[in-house]
Legacy VTK file of the C-alpha trace (Angstrom):
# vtk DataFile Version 3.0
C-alpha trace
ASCII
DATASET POLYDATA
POINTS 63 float
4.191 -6.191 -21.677
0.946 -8.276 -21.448
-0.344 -8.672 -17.871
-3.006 -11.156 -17.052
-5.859 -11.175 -14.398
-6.194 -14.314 -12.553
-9.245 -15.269 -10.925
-9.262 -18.125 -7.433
-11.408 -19.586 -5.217
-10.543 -21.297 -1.514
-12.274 -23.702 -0.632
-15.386 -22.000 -1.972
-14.936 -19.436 1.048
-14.069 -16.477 -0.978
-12.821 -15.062 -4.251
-10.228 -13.005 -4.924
-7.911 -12.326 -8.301
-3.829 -11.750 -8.763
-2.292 -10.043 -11.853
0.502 -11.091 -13.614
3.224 -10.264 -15.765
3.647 -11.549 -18.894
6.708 -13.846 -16.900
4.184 -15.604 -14.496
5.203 -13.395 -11.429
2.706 -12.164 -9.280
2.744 -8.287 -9.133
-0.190 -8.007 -7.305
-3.101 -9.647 -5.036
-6.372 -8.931 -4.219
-8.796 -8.292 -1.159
-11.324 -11.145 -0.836
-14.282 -11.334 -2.443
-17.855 -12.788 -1.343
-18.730 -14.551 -4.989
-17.005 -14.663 -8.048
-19.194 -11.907 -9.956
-17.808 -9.558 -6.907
-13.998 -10.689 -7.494
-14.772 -9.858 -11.589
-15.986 -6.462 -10.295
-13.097 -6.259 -8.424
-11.263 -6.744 -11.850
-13.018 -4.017 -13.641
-12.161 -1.374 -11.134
-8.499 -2.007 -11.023
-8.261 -2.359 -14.793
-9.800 0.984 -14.666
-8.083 2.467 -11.884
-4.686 1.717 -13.010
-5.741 3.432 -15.866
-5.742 6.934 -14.605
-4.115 5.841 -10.989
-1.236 8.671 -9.870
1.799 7.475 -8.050
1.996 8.186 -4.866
5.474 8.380 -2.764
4.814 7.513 0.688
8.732 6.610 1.201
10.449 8.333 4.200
12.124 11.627 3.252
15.157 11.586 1.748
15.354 7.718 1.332
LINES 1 64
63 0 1 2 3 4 5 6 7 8 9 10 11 12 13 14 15 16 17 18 19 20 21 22 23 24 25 26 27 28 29 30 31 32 33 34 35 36 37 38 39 40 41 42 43 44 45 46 47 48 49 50 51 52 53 54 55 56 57 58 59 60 61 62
C-alpha cells in the first residue's frame, strides 16, 4: 500500500499537507503551517515519526 503526501495552500493564509491511501481517501490531516518549507517540514517529521510511532489505546476500558 502506497500512501501519498499532499501538500495545500488557502488562500495563501497557511499551509498544511493530508496523506493518502493509495485509494484517494484521506487518512489523515495536518496542523497549519506558516509557509510551505514549514508544511514540507511538517512532512519529514511524520514520515519519520510513523516510522518508529507506538500505538497508543486511549479507548475507554473494556470497550
Amino acid at each position: 500500500m502506497t500512501a501519498t503526501f499532499e501538500l495545500y495552500n488557502v488562500d495563501r493564509t497557511y499551509y498544511g499537507f493530508r496523506l493518502r491511501a493509495s485509494d484517494g481517501s484521506v487518512i489523515a490531516v495536518s496542523a497549519h503551517y506558516p509557509d510551505k518549507e514549514s508544511a514540507v517540514q511538517g512532512i519529514r517529521a511524520a514520515r519519520e515519526c510513523a516510522a518508529t510511532g507506538l500505538i497508543s489505546d486511549g479507548c475507554t476500558p473494556g470497550t
